[in-house]
Structures are given as C-alpha cells and as structure tokens.
mmCIF file of the N, C-alpha and C atoms, coordinates in Angstrom:
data_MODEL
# 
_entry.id   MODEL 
# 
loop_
_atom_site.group_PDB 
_atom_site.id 
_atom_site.type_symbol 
_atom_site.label_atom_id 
_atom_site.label_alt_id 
_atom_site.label_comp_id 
_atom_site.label_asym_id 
_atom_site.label_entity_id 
_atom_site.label_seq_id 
_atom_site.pdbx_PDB_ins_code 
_atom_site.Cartn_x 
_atom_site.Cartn_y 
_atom_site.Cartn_z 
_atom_site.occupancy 
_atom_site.B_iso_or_equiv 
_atom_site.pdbx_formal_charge 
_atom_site.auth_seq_id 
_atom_site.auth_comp_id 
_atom_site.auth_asym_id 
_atom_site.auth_atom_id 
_atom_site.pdbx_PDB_model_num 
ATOM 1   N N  . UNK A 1 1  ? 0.823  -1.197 0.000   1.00 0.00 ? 1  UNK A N  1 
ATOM 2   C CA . UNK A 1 1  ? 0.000  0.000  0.000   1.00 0.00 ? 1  UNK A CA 1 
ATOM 3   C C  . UNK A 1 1  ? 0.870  1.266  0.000   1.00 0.00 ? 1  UNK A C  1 
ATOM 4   N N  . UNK A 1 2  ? 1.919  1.080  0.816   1.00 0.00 ? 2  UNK A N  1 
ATOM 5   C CA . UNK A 1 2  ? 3.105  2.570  1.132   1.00 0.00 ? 2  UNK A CA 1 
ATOM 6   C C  . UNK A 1 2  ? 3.355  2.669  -0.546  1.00 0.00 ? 2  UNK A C  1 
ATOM 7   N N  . UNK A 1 3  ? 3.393  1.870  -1.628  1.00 0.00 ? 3  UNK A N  1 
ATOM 8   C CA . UNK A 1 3  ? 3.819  1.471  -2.323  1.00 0.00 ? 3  UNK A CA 1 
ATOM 9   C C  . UNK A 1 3  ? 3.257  2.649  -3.517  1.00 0.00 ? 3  UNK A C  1 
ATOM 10  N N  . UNK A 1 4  ? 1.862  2.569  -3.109  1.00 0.00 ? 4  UNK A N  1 
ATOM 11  C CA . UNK A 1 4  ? 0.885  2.701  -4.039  1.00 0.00 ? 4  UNK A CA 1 
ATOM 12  C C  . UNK A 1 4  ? 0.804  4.348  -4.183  1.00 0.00 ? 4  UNK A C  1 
ATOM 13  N N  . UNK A 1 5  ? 1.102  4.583  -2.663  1.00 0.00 ? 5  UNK A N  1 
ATOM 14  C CA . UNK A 1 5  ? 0.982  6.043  -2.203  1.00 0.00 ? 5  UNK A CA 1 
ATOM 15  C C  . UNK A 1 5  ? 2.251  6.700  -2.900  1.00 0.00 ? 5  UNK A C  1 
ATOM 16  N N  . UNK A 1 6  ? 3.044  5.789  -3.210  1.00 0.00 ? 6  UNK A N  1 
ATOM 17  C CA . UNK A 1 6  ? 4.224  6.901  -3.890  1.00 0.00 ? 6  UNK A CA 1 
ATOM 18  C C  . UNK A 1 6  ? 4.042  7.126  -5.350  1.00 0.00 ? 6  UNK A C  1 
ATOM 19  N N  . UNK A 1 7  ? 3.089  5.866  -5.782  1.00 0.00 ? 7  UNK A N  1 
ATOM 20  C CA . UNK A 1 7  ? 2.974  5.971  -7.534  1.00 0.00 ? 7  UNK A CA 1 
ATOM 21  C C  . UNK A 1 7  ? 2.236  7.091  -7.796  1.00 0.00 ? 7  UNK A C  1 
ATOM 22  N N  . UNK A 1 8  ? 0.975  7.208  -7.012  1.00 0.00 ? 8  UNK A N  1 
ATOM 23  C CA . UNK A 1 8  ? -0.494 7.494  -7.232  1.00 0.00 ? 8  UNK A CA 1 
ATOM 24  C C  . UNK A 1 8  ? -0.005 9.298  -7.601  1.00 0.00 ? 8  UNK A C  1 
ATOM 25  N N  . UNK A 1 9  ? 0.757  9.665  -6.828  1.00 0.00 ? 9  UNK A N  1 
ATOM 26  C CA . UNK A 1 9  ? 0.830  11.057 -6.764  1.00 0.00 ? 9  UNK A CA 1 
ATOM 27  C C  . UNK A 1 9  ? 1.936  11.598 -8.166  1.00 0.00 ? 9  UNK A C  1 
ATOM 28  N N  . UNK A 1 10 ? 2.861  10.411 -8.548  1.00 0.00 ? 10 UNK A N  1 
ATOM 29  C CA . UNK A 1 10 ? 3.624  10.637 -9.621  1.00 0.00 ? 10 UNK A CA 1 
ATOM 30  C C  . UNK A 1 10 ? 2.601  10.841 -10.870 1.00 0.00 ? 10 UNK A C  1 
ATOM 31  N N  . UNK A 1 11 ? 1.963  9.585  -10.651 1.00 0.00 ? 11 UNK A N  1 
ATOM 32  C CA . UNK A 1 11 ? 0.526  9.227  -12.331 1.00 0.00 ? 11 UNK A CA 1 
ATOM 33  C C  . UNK A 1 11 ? 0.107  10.558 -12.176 1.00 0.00 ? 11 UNK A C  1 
ATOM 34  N N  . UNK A 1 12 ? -0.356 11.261 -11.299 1.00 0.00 ? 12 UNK A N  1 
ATOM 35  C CA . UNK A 1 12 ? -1.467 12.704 -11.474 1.00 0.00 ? 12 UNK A CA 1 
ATOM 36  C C  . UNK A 1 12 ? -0.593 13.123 -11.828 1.00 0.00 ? 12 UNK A C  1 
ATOM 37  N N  . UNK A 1 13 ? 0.531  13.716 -11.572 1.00 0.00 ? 13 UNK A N  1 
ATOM 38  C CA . UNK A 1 13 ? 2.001  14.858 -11.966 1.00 0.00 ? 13 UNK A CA 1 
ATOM 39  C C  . UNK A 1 13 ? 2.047  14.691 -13.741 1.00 0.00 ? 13 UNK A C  1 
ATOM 40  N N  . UNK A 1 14 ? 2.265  13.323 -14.431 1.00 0.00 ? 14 UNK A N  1 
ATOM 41  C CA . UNK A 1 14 ? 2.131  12.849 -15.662 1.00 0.00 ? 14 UNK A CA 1 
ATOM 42  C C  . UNK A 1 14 ? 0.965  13.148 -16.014 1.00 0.00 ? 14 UNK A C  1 
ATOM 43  N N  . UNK A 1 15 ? -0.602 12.727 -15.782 1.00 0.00 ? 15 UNK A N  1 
ATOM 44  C CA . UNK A 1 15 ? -1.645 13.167 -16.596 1.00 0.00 ? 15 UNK A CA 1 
ATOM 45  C C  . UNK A 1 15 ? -1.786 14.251 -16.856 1.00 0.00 ? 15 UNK A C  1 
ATOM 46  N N  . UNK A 1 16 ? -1.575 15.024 -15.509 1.00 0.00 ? 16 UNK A N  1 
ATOM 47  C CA . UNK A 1 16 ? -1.498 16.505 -15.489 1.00 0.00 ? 16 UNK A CA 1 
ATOM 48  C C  . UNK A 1 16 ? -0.830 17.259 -16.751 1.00 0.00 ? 16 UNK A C  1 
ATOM 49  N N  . UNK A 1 17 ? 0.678  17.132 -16.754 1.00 0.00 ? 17 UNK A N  1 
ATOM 50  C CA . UNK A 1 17 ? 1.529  17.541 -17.587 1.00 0.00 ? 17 UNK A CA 1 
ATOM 51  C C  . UNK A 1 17 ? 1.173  17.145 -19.487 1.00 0.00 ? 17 UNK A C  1 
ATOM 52  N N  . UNK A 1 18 ? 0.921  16.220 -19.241 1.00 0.00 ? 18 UNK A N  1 
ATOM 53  C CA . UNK A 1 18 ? 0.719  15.469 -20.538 1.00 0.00 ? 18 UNK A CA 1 
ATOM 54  C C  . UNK A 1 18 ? -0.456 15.985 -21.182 1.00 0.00 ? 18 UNK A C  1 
ATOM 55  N N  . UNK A 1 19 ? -1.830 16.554 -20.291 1.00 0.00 ? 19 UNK A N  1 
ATOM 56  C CA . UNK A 1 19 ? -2.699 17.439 -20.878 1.00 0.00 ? 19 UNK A CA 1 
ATOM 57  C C  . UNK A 1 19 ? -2.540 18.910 -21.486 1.00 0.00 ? 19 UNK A C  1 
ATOM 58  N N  . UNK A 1 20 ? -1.814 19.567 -20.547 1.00 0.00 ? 20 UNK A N  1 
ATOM 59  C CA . UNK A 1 20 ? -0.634 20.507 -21.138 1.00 0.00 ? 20 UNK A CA 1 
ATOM 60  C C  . UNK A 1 20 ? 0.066  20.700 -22.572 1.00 0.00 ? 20 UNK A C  1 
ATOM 61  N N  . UNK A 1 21 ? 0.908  19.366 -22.580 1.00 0.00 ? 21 UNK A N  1 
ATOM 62  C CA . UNK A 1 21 ? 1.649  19.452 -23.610 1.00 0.00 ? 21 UNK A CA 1 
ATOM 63  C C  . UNK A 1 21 ? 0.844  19.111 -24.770 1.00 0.00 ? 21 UNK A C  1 
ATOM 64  N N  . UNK A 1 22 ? -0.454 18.228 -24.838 1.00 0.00 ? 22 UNK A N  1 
ATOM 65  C CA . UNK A 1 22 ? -1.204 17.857 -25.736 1.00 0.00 ? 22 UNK A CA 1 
ATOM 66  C C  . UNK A 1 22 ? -2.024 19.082 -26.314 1.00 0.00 ? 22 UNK A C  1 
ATOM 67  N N  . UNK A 1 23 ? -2.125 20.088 -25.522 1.00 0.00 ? 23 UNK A N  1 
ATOM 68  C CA . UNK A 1 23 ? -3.267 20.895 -25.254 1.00 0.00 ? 23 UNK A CA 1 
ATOM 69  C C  . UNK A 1 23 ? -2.090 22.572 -26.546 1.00 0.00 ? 23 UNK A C  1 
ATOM 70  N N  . UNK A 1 24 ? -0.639 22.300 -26.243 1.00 0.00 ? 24 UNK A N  1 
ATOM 71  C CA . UNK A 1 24 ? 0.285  22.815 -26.620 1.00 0.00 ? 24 UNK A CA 1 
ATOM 72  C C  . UNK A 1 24 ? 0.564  22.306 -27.530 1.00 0.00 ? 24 UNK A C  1 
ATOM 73  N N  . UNK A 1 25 ? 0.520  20.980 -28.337 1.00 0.00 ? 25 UNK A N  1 
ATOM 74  C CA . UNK A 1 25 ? 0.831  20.545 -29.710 1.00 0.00 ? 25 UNK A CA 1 
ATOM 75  C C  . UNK A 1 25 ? -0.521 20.911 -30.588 1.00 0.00 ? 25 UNK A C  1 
ATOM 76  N N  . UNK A 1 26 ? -1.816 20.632 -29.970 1.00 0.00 ? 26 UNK A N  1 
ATOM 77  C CA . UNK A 1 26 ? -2.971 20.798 -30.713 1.00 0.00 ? 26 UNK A CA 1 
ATOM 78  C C  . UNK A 1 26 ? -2.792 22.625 -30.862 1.00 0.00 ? 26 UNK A C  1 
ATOM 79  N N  . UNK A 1 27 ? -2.061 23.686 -30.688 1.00 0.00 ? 27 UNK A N  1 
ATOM 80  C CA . UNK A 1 27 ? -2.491 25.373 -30.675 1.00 0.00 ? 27 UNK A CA 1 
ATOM 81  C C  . UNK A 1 27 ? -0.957 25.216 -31.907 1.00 0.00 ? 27 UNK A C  1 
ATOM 82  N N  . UNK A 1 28 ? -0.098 24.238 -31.517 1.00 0.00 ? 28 UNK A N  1 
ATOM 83  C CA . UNK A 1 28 ? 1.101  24.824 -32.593 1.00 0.00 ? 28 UNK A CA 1 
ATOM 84  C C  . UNK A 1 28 ? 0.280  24.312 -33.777 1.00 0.00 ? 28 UNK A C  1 
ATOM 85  N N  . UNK A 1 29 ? -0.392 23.473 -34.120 1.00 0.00 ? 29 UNK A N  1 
ATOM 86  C CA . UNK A 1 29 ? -1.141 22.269 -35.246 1.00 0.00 ? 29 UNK A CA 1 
ATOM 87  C C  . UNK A 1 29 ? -2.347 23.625 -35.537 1.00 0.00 ? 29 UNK A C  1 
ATOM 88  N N  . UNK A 1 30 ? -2.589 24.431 -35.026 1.00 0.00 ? 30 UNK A N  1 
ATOM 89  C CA . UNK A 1 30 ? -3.782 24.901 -35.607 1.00 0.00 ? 30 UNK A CA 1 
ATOM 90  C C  . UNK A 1 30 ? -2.807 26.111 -36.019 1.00 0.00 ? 30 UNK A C  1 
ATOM 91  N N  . UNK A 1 31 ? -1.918 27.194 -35.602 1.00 0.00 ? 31 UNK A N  1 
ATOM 92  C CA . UNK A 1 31 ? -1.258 27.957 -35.992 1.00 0.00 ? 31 UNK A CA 1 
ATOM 93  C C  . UNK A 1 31 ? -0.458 27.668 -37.343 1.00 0.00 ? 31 UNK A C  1 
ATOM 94  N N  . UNK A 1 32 ? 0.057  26.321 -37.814 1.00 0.00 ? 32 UNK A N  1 
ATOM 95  C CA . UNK A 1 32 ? 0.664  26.203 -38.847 1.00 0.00 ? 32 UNK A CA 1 
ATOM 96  C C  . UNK A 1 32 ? -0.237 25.514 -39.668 1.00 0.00 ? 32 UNK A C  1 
ATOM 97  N N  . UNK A 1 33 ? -1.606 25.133 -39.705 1.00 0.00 ? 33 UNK A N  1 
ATOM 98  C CA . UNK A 1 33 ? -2.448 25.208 -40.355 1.00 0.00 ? 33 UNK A CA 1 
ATOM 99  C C  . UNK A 1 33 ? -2.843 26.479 -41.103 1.00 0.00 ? 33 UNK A C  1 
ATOM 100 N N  . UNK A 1 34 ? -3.185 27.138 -40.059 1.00 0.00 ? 34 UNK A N  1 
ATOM 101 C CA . UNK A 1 34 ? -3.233 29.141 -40.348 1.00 0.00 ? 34 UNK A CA 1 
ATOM 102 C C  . UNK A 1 34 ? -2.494 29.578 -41.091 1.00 0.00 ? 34 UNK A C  1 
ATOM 103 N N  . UNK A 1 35 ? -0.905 29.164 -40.887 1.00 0.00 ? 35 UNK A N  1 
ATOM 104 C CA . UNK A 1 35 ? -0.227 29.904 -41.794 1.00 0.00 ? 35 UNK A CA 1 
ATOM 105 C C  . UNK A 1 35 ? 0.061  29.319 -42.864 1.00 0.00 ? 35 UNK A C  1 
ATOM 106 N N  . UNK A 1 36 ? -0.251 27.834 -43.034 1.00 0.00 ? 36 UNK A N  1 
ATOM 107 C CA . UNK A 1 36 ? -0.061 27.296 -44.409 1.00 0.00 ? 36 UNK A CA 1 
ATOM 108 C C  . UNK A 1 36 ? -1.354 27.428 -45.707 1.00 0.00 ? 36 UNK A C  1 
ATOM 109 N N  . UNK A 1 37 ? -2.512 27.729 -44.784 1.00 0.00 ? 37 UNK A N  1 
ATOM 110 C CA . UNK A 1 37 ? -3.812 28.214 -45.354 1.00 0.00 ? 37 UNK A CA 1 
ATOM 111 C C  . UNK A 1 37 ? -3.878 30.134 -45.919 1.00 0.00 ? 37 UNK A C  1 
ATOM 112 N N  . UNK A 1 38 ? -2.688 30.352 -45.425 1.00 0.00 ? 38 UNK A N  1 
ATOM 113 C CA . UNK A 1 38 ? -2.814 31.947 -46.050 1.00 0.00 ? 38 UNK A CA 1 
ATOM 114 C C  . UNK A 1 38 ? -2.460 32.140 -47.285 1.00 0.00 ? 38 UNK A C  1 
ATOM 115 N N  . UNK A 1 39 ? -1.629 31.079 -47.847 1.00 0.00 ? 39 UNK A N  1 
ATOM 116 C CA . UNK A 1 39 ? -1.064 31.179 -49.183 1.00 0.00 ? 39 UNK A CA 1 
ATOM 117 C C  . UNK A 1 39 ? -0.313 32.310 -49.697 1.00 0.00 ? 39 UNK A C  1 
ATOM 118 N N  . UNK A 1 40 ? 0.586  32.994 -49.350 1.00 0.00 ? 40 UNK A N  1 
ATOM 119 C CA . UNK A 1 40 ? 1.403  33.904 -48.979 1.00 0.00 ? 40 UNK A CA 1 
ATOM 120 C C  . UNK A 1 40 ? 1.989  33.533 -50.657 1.00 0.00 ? 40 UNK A C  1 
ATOM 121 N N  . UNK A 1 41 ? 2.322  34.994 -51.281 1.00 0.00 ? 41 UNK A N  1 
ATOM 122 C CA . UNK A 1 41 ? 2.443  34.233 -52.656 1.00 0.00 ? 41 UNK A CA 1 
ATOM 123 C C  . UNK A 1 41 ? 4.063  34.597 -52.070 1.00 0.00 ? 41 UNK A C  1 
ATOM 124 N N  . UNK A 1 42 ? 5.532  34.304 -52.729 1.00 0.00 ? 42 UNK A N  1 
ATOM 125 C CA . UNK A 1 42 ? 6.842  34.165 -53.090 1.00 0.00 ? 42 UNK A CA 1 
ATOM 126 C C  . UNK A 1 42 ? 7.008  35.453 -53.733 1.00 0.00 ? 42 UNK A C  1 
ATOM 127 N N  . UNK A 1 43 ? 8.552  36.225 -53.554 1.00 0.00 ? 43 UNK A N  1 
ATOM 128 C CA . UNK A 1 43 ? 8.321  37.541 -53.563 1.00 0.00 ? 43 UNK A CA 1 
ATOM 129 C C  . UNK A 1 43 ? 8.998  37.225 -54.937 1.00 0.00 ? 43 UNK A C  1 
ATOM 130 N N  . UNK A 1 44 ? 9.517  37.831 -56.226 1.00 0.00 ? 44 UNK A N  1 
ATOM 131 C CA . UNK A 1 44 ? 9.862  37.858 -57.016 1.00 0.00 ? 44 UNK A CA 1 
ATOM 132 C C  . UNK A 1 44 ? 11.616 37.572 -56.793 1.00 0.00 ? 44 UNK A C  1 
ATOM 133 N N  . UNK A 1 45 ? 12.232 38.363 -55.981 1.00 0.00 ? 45 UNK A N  1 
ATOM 134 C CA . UNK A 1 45 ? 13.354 38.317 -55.428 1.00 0.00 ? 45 UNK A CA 1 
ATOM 135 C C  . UNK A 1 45 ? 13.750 37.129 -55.299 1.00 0.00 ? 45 UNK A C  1 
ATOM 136 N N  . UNK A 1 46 ? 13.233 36.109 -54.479 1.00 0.00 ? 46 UNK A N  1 
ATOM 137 C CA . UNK A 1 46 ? 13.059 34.973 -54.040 1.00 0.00 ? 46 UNK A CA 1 
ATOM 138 C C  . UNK A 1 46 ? 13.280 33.935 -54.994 1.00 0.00 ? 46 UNK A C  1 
ATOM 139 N N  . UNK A 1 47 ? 12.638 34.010 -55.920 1.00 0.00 ? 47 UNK A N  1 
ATOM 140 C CA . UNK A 1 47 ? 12.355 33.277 -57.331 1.00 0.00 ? 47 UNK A CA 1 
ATOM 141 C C  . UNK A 1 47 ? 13.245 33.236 -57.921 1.00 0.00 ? 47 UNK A C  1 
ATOM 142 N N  . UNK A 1 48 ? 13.915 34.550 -58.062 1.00 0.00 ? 48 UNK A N  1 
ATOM 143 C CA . UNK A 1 48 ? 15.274 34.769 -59.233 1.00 0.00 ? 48 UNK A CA 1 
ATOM 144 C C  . UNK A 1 48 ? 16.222 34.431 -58.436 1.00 0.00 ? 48 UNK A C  1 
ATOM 145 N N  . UNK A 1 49 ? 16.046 34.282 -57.095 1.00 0.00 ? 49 UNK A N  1 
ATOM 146 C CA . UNK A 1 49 ? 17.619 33.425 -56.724 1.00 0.00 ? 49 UNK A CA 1 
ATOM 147 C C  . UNK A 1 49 ? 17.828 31.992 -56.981 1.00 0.00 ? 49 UNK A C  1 
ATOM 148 N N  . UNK A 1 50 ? 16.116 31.551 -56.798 1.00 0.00 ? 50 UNK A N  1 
ATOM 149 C CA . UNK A 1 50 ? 16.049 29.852 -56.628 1.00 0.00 ? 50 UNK A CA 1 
ATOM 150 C C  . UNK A 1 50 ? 16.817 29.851 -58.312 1.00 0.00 ? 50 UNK A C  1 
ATOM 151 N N  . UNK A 1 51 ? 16.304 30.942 -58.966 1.00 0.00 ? 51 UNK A N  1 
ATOM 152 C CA . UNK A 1 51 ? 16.634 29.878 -60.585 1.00 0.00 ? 51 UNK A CA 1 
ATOM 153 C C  . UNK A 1 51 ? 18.403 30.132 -60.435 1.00 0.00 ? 51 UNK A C  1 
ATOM 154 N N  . UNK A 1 52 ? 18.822 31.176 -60.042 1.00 0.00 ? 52 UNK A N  1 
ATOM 155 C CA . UNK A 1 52 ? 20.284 31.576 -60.181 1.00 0.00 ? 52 UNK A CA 1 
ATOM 156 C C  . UNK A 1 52 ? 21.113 30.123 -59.337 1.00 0.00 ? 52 UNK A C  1 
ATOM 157 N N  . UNK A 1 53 ? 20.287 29.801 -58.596 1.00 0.00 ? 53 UNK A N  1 
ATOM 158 C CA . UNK A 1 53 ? 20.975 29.037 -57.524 1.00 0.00 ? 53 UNK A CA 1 
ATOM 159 C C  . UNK A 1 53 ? 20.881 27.335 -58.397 1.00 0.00 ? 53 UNK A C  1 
ATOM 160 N N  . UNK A 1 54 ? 20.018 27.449 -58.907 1.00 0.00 ? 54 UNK A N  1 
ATOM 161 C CA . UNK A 1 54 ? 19.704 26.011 -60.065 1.00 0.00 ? 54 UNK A CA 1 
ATOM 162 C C  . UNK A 1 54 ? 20.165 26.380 -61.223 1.00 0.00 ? 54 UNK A C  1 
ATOM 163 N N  . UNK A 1 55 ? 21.203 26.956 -61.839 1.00 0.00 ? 55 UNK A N  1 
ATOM 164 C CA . UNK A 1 55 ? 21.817 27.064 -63.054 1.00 0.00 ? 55 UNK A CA 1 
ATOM 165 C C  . UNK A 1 55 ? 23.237 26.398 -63.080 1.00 0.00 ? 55 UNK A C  1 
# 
C-alpha cells in the first residue's frame, strides 16, 4: 500500500503535464495550419535566386 501512495501522486504529476503538452501541440497544429492556409504568394526576389541558384 506505502507502495501505491508513492505511484499514485507521480501518475497525477504525468496526466497533469501530458494534458498541457497535448493541449500545446494541438495550438502549434492549428497555428501552422493558419499559416499554411494563407497562401502567402513568393516575392519575385526569391524566385530569381532559386533559378540563379539552379543554373
């Protein structure tokens, strides 16, 4: 039982935390959704290096 009393309080510390971090991957997952949904066009600049850089 002494046994049980030392786990019991670790498991809550873990569920605890682990809701957190889940709660923190699901806000980064919706933010880079957001920014991959804006469609941000490529500046011209940008373009003429990729080709300079592929010649």
């Amino acid at each position: 039982m002494n046994r049980l009393k030392g786990v019991l309080p670790f498991l809550k510390k873990v569920a605890k935390y682990s809701i957190y971090v889940l709660a923190a991957l699901e806000i980064i997952q919706f933010a880079v959704d957001k920014i991959e949904s804006l469609n941000i066009p490529e500046s011209p600049k940008i373009e003429e290096n990729e080709q300079v850089v592929s010649e």
